[in-house]
NUDREN-683784 format. One record per residue (C-alpha): x, y, z; residue in one letter. Coordinates in steps of 0.02 Angstrom, whole numbers, plus 32768, in hexadecimal, padded with zeros to 4 digits. Layout:
BEGIN
XYZa ...
This chain:
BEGIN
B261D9DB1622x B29AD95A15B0x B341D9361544x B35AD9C214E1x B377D955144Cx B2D0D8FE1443x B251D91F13E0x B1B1D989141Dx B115D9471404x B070D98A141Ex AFD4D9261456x AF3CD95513F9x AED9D90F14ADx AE21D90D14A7x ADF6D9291558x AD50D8C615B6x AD11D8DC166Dx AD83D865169Cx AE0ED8C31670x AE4CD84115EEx AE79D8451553x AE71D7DE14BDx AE43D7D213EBx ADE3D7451397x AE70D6D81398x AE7DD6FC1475x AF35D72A1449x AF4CD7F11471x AF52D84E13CCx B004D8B2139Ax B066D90D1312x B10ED9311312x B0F8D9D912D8x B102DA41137Ax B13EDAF213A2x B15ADADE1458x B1E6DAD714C7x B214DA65153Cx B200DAE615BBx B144DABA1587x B147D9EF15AEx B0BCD9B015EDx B0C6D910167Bx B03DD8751655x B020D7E516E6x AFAED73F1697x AF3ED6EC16EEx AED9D65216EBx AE33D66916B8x ADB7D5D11688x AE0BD57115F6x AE7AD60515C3x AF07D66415F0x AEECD71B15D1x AF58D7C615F2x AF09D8321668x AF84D8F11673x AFA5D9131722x B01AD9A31707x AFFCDA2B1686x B0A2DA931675x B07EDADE15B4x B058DB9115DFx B0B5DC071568x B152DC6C1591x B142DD22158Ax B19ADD6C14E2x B163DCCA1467x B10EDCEB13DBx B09DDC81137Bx B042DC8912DFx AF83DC6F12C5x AF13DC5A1231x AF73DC4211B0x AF85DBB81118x B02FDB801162x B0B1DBAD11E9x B0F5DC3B1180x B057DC97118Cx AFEBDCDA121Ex AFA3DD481284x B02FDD8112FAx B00BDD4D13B3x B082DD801442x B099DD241502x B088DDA21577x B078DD72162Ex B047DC98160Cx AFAEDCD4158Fx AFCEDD0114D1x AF86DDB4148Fx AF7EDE1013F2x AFEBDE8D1398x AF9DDF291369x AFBDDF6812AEx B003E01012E2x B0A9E0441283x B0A5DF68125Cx B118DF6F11C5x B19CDF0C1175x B219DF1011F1x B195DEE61289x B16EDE3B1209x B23ADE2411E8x B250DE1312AAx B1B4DDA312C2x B1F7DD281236x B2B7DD211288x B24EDCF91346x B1E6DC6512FAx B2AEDC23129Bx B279DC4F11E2x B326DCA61191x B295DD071125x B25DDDBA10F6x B1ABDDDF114Ex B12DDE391109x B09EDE9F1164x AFF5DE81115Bx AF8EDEF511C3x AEBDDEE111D7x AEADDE381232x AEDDDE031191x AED7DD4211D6x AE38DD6A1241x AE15DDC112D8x AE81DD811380x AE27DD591432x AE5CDDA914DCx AEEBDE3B14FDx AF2CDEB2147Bx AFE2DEAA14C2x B047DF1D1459x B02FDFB113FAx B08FE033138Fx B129DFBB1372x B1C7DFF2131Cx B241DF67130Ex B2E5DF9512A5x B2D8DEFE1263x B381DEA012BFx B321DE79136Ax B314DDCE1379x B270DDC913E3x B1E0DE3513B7x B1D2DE6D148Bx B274DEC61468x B233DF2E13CEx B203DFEF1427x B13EDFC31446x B0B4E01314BCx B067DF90153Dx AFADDFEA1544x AF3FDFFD149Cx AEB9E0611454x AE9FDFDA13DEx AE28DF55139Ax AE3BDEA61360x AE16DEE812BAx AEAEDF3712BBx AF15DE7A12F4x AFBDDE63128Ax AFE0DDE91212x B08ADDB011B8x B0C0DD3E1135x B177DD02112Dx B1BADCED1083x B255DC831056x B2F8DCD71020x B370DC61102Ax B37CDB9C1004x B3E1DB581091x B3ABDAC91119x B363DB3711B0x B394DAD71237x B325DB2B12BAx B282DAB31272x B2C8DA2612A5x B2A3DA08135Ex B2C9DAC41364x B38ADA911341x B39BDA5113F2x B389DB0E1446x B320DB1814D9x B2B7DB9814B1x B2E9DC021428x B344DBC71380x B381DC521305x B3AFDBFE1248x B43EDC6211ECx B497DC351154x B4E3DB741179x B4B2DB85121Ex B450DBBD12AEx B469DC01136Ax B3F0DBD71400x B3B8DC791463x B349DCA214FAx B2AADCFA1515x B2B6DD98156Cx B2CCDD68162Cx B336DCDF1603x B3F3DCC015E7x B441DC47158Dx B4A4DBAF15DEx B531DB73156Cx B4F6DB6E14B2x B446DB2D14C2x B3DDDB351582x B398DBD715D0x B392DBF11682x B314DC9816D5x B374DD2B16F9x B33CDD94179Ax B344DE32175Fx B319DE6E1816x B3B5DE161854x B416DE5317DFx B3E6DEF617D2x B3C1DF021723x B30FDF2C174Ex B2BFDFCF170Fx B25ADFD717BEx B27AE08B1828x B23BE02A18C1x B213DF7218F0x B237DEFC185Dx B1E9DE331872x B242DDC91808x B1B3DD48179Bx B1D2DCB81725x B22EDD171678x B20BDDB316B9x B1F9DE231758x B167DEA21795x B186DF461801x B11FDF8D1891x B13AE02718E6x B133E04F19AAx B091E0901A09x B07EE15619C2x B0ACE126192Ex B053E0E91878x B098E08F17F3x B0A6E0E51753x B05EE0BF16B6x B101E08C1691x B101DFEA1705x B1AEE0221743x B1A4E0DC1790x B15AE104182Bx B0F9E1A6183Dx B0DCE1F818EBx B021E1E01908x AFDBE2931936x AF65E26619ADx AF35E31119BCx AEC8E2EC191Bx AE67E264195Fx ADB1E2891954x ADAAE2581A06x AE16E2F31A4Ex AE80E2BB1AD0x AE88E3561B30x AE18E3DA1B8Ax AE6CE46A1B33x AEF8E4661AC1x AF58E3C41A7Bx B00AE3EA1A46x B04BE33819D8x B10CE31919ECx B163E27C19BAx B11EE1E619E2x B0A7E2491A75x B038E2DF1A95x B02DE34B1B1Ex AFACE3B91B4Fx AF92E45E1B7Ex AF03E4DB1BC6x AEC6E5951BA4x AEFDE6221BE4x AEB8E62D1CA6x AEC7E57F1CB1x AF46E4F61CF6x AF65E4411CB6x AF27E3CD1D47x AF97E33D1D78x AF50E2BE1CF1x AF91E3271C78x AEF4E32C1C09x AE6DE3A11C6Cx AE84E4581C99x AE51E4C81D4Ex AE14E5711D5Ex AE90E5CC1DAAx AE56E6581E12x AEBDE6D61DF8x AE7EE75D1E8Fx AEA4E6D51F0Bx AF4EE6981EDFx AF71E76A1ECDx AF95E7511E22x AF31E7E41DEBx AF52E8851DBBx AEAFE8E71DDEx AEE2E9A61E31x AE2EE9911E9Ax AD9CE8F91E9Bx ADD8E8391E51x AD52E7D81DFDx AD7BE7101DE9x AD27E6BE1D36x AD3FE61F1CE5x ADF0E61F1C9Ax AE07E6DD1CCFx ADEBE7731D31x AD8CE82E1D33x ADCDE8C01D69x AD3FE9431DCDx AD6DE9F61E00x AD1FEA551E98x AC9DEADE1E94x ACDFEB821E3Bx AD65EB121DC0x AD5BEA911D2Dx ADB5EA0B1CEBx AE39EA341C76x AE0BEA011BB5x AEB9E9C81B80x AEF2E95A1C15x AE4BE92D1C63x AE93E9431D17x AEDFE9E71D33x AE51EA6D1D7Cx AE43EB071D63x ADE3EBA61DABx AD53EBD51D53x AD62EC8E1D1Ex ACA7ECBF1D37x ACEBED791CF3x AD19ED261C5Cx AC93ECAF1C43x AC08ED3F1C77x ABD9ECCE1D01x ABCBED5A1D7Fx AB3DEDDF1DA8x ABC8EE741DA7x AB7BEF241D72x AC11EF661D1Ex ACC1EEF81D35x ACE0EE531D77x AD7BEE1E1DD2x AD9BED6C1DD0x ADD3ED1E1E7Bx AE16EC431E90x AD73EC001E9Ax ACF9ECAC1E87x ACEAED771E5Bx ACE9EE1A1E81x ACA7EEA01E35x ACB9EF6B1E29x ACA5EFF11DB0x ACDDF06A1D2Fx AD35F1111D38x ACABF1791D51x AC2DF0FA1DB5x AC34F0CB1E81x AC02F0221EA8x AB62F01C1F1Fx AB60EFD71FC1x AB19EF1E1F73x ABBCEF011F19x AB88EEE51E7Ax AB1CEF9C1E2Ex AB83F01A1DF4x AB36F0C61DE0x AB61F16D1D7Ex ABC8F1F41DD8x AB99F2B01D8Ax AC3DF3191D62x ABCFF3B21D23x AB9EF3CF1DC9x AC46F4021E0Ex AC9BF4901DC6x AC36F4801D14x ACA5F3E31CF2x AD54F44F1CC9x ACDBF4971C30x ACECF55F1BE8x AC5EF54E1BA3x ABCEF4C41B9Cx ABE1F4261C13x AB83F3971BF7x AB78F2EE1C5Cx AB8AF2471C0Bx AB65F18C1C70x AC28F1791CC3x AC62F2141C6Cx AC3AF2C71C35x AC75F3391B8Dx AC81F3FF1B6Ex AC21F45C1AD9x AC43F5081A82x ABC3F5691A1Ax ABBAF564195Cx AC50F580190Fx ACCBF553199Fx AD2FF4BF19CEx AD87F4721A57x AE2FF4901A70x AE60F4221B01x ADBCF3CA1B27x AD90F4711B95x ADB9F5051B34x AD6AF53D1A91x AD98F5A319FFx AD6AF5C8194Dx AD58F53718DEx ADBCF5191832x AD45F47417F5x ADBEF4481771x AE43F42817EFx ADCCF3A8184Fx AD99F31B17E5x ADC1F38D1738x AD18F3D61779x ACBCF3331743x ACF6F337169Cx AD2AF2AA163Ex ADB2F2DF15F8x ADE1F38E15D8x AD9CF420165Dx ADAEF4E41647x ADA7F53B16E9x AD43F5F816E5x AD02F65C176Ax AC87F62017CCx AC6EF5881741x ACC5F50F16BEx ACC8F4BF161Cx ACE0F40015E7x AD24F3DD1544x AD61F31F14E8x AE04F2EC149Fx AE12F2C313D4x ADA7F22913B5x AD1AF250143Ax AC8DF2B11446x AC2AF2FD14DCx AB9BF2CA1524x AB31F31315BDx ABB6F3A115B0x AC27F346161Ex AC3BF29615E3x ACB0F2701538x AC74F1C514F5x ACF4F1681470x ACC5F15C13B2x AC98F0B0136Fx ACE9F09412DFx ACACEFE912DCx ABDFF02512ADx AC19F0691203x ACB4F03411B0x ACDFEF8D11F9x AD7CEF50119Dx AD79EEB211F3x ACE6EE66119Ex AD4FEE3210F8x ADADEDA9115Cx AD53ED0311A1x AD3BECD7125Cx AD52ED9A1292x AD05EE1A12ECx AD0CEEDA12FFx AD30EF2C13B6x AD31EFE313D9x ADA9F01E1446x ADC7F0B71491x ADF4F1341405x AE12F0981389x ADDDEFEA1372x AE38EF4A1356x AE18EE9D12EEx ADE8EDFD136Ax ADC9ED41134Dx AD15ECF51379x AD24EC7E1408x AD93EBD213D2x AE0DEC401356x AEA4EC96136Ex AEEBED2E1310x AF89ED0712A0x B00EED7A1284x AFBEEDAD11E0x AF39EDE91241x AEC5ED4211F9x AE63ECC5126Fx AE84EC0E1284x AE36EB8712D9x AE7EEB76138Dx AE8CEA9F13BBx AE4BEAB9146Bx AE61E9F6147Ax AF10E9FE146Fx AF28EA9514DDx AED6EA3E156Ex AE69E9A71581x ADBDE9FA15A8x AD5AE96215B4x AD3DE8E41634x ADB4E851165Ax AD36E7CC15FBx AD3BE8311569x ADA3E87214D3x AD93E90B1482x AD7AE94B13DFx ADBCE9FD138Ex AD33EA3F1305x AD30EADA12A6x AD3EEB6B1341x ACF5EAF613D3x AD22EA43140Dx ACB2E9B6143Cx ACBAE91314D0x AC85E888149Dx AC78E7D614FEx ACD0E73D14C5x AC72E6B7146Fx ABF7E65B14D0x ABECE6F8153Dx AB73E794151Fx AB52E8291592x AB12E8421613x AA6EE8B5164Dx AAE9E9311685x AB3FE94615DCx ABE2E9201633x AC18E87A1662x AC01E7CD1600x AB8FE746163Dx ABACE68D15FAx AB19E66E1573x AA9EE5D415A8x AAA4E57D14EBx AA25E513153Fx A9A8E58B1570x A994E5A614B0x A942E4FD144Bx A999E49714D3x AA37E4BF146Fx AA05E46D13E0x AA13E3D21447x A99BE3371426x A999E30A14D1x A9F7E35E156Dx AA5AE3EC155Ax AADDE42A15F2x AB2AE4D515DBx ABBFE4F415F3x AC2DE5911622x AC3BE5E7157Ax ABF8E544151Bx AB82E4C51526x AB7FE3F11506x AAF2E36B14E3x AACEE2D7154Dx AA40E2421528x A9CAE1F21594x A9E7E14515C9x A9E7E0BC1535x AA37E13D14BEx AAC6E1751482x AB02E20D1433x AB1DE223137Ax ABBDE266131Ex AB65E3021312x AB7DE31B13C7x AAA9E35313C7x AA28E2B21395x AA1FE21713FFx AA15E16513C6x A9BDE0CB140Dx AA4EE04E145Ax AA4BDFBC13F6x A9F5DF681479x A95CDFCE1454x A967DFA913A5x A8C2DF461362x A873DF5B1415x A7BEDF43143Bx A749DFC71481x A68CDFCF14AFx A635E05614E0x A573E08B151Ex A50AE1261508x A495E142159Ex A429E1C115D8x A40BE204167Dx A39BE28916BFx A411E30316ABx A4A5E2E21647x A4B3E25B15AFx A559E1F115E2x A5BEE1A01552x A648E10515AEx A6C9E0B51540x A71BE01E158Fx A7C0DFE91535x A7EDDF471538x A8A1DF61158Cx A82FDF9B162Bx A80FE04E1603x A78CE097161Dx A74FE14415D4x A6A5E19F1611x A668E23A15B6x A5DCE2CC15E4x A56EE3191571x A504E3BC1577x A44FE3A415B1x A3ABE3B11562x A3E2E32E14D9x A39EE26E14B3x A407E1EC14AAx A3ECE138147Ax A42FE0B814E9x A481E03E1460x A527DFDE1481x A59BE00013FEx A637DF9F13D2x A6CADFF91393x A767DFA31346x A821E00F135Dx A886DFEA12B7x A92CE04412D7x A8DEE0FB12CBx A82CE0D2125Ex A79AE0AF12B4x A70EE0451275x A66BE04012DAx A5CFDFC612AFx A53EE00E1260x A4D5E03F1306x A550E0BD1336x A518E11A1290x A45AE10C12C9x A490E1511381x A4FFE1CF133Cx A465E21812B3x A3FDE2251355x A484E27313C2x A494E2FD1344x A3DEE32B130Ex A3B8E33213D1x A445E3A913ECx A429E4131371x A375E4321396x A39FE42D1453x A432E4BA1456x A472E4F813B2x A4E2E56E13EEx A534E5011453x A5D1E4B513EDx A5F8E42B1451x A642E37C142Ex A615E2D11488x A6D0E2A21471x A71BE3671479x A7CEE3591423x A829E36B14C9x A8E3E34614E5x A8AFE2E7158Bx A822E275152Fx A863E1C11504x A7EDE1A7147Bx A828E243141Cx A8DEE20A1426x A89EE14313E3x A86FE1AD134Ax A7B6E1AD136Cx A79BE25F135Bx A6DFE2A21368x A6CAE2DB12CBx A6F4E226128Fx A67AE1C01302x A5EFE23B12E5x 
């Protein structure tokens, strides 16, 4: 670098091949107006060439320092588009929160002692390369612009570049214009004087030089891992399992367990910095870590099956022997079938379950037969009249006694003369009078008799029914009375009135996908939107918005669960209604031919477009078609066709209408998936 007290100039050098440089007069062309550094010198070696000495630059130092500023555009250096050195390149400054403060700081940087003013909207023209800030919010005392708060990425455009203009407030010499008032790289005018500064990643030496800090060395790096120290500045890594955050300074453990190659043959469990994996249940990690073994668990006596152990791919089954089964809760305990209970045997009369089979015998009153299994009837009448006084008679396993008319059993043997209102209030419903040889039913209050035994109740209900003044009520007869009830969905108040019961907030009847909704003595389910029942009235199915009109969509539609979205074919894009398609620019005023032919079956229609697309057509049979080329010019969306496709078109349709009138059927059908629809050439407009 050279004396920090001489001037700066800077070569206006027209460079040649040669790598030369020279003006008219073969002197190299200066001014003395320069807003480098020295840090930004350039070194020069002459030469001889023919008759002249020239200059030819060997060494080209003049990169710019990371945290200048310059200004571009503008009438005069007070005024400019605001451009920033980040990393040796300049970039814009997005317009994002610019105000007056952002300008105020810009002004101090560049040594004016003024009071900036924004100007937002590439006000001095649109800037080249990086946008590199965004949303700055100086306080307006930084003295570089870097320092201001300020996001690195952007969103933005160059039409959004920042401008400033610095305005004069005061009168005094500023100091700082004169070979930058001796300060190596950044002057600062105040009132009678001025103060040299550093960029950021620089120190000052004594009152004027700057010498690079290593922040890495020094530890005043922001880095949570490796820090490399660079020329004004420093840049941080991060070790292997780890990513660098979209901070530049934080590392983030890298989960490789989200790669989209998965790393193990089972599970993947991330931890700091690493990953380890692990394997199902009835499996075991191999010794590479990463794939998993079978393990057979009725070798290694692992399992706990009570008879039979059946190895499987990650697990084990349990089998029983003949005469049990496998236990539903554990799936390895047996236990014996109980044919008895199960009716699995071939037992007459009783079956008595044994481990592994039966038994059977029989009922008091049966003998089991010599085959085990039949039992048959033993006859009590025939010894000693069964016990009976009177009349014995013989029942399958049993037998009963009888006594004539008028006569009962005493003891089951015995009989004796028969009061039938003390058994069973001689059938009488309610009230029985006993008298010889007979008796008498009669009803309590409120009943009347019927079949001369039976009392049946009185409905009050069927002629005075005092409920029917009162909504959402109903009449019921009970016995000897009635009471007032709610219909089904209402509940009786303690004025005896009916109200609507809110069965959705007594319990949730419906199905998980649905909510429910109380209405006047019912409730109904009903399916979120983009949902709709199902066939079995029940659950909610998604709704297919595309299956209807293809969603409203001009070209693809793809459902989605519980909505839908629109997509466009290649060469289109989609419009800010989210559902038409327009032609990329690049199809804009494209040329396209196309030819009507005719086959023995089928008349084809081809459209070639011009950005090698090609689009072939059927149409129905039995119709004449011309074969005439026809030229068709794409304007944006209007399409204008030369005069023979009106001749071709006239015979197209008189053909088809004679050929199959019923048939309503286009040549160019407006279809989602046809090209020429979307171009705007709809049917109805070539035809």
């Amino acid at each position: 670098t050279g004396s920090p007290n001489q001037p700066i100039w800077s070569l206006d050098i027209v460079s040649s091949i040669s790598g030369t440089c020279f003006n008219s007069s073969n002197t190299c062309p200066t001014t003395s107006i320069s807003n480098c550094t020295h840090l930004r010198d350039v070194t020069l070696q002459c030469r001889e060439s023919d008759s002249s000495t020239k200059l030819t630059v060997t060494t080209e130092t003049c990169r710019c320092v990371s945290g200048t500023i310059r200004l571009v555009g503008g009438s005069n250096s007070m005024e400019g588009r605001v451009e920033v050195c980040i990393n040796g390149a300049y970039g814009t400054v997005c317009d994002d929160s610019w105000d007056s403060d952002d300008a105020t700081v810009v002004c101090r940087q560049l040594g004016h002692d003024t009071r900036g003013t924004a100007l937002p909207n590439a006000y001095f023209g649109q800037g080249t390369g990086n946008i590199v800030m965004d949303d700055v919010q100086c306080t307006g005392t930084e003295l570089f612009l870097v320092n201001c708060s300020h996001t690195s990425t952007s969103n933005c455009r160059h039409t959004e570049d920042a401008g400033v203009r610095c305005s004069s407030i005061t009168t005094h010499i500023n100091e700082c214009l004169s070979n930058n008032g001796g300060c190596e790289q950044v002057c600062t005018n105040t009132n009678g004087s001025f103060y040299c500064s550093c960029i950021p990643g620089y120190e000052l030496e004594g009152s004027i030089f700057c010498s690079e800090i290593d922040e890495c060395e020094q530890g005043t790096d922001s880095c949570t891992q490796q820090c490399t120290n660079t020329d004004g500045s420093y840049y941080c890594s991060c070790n292997i399992g780890y990513n660098l955050g979209s901070d530049n300074y934080t590392c983030i453990d890298d989960d490789e367990c989200s790669h989209s190659v998965f790393p193990c043959d089972h599970y993947c469990m991330n931890n700091e910095g690493s990953f380890d994996c692990g394997c199902m249940a009835g499996y075991t990690l191999s010794t590479n870590k990463i794939s998993c073994h079978d393990i057979n668990e009725c070798d290694m006596g692992n399992s706990t099956c009570f008879h039979t152990c059946i190895n499987t791919a990650g697990s084990y089954y349990c089998e029983c022997n003949s005469g049990y089964y496998l236990s539903r809760n554990d799936d390895y305990t047996c236990f014996d079938i109980d044919e008895c209970f199960f009716r699995l045997h071939n037992c007459d009369q009783i079956c008595i379950n044994t481990p592994g089979s039966f038994n059977c015998s029989c009922n008091s009153g049966y003998f089991l037969k010599s085959n085990g299994v039949t039992c048959q009837d033993i006859n009590e009448c025939h010894d000693n009249n069964g016990g009976c006084s009177e009349t014995c008679r013989n029942t399958l396993g049993s037998h009963y006694c009888e006594c004539s008319e008028g006569y009962q059993l005493v003891d089951t043997k015995n009989c004796e003369d028969i009061n039938e209102c003390y058994y069973n209030n001689g059938d009488c419903n309610q009230n029985c009078t006993n008298t010889i040889g007979s008796y008498q039913c009669s009803c309590f209050a409120g009943y009347s008799l019927y079949n001369n035994t039976y009392c049946i109740d009185y409905n009050e209900c069927l002629q005075v029914d005092i409920c029917s003044s009162r909504s959402h009520t109903d009449c019921r007869n009970t016995e000897g009375s009635f009471v007032c009830t709610c219909q089904t969905g209402y509940n009786l108040t303690g004025d005896n009135t009916c109200e609507d019961v809110n069965e959705c907030l007594i319990e949730n009847k419906c199905a998980s996908d649905q909510y429910c909704e109380n209405n006047e003595g019912s409730f109904k389910c009903l399916c979120y939107s983009g949902y709709q029942l199902s066939s079995n009235d029940y659950n909610c199915t998604d709704i297919n918005e595309c299956s209807q009109y293809n969603g409203g969509c001009q070209h693809n539609c793809i459902n989605d669960i519980g909505s839908y979205h629109c997509t466009c074919n290649d060469g289109f894009t989609l419009s800010d209604d989210n559902f038409n398609c327009e032609a990329k620019p690049g199809l804009a005023n494209a040329s396209t031919s196309s030819l009507v032919s005719q086959t023995s079956e089928n008349a084809i229609i081809t459209v070639t477009v011009s950005q090698n697309i090609t689009y072939t057509e059927a149409c129905p049979n039995n119709i004449v078609y011309a074969t005439i080329p026809i030229t068709i010019v794409v304007i944006g969306v209007t399409v204008i066709a030369l005069p023979t496709i009106i001749l071709v078109m006239f015979v197209l349709i008189s053909k088809r209408k004679k050929a199959q009138e019923s048939t309503d059927y286009d040549i160019m059908r407006k279809d989602v998936d046809n090209p020429l629809y979307d171009l705007g050439m709809h049917s109805s407009t070539l035809f």
